[in-house]
C-alpha positions as CSV (number, residue, x, y, z in Angstrom):
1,X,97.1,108.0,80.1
2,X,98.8,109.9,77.7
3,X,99.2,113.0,80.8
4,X,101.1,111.2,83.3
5,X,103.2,112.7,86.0
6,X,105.4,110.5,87.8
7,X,105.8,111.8,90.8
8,X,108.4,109.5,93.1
9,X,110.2,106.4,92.0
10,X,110.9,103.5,94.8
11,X,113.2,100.4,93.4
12,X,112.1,97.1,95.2
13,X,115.4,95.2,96.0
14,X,115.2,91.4,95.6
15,X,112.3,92.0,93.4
16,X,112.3,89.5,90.1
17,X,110.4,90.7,86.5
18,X,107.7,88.5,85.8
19,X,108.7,89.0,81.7
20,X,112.7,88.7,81.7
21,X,114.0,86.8,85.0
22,X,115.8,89.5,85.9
23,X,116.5,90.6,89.4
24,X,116.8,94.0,91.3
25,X,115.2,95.4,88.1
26,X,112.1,96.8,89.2
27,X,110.9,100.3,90.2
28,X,107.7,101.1,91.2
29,X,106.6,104.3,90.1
30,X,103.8,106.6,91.7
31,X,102.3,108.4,89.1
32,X,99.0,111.1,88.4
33,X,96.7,111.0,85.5
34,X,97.0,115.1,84.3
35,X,93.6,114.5,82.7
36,X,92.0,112.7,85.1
37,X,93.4,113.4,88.1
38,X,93.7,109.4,89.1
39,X,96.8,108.4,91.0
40,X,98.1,105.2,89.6
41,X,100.9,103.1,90.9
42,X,102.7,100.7,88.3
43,X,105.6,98.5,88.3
44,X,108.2,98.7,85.7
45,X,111.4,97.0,84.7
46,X,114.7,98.7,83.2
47,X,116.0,95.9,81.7
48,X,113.1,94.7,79.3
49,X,110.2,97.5,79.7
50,X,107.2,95.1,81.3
51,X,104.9,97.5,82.8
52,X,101.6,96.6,85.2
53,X,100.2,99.1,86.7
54,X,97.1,99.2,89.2
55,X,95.5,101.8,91.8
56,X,95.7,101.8,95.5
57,X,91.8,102.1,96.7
58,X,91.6,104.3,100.1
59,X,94.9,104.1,100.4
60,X,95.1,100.5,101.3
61,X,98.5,99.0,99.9
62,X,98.4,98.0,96.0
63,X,98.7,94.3,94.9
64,X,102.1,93.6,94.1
65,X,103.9,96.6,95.9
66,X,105.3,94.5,99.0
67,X,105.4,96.6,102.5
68,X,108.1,96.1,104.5
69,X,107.8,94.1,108.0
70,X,107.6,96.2,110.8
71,X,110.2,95.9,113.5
72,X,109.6,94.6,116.4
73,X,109.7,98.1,119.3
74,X,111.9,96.9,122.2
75,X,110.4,96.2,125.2
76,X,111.7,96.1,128.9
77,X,109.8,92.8,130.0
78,X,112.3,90.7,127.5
79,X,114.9,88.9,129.5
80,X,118.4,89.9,128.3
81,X,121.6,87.8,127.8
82,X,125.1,88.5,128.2
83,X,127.1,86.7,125.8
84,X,130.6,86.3,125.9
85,X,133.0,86.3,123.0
86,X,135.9,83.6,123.7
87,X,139.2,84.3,121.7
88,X,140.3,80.6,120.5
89,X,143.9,82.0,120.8
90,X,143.5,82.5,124.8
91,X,142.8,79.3,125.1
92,X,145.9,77.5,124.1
């Protein structure tokens, strides 16, 4: 692994480093093995250095890397609500 290219960087915010404690320290970085041509994926923190990287097979998500929750689309058949703000000062 002595080739690697990184080639995007993602921080993961509320993420905590398994080593130091530390929070909103982590990146994970998407890397390329020159020699071998592997991509790898590892996680990495800036304030102490713990690395631990592993692959993503067929492009299913990597252990560790959470995915954010999709939204929910909006949809017509959910009932609305109007809500009214009240002003506490209108009512004295």
């Amino acid at each position: 692994m002595s080739n690697l290219e990184i080639l995007r960087k993602r921080f993961i915010a509320g993420a905590v480093c398994p080593q130091c404690s530390e929070l909103d320290r982590i990146v994970v970085e998407f890397a390329r093995d020159s020699s071998s041509e592997e991509e790898l994926n590892r996680r990495r923190c800036v304030a102490c250095g713990f690395v631990d990287e592993f692959s993503s097979v067929d492009g299913a998500p990597a252990r560790g890397v959470p995915k954010g929750r999709p939204e929910r689309p909006a949809s017509e058949d959910v009932d609305s609500v109007k809500v009214r703000i009240l002003d506490p000062k209108d009512s004295l």
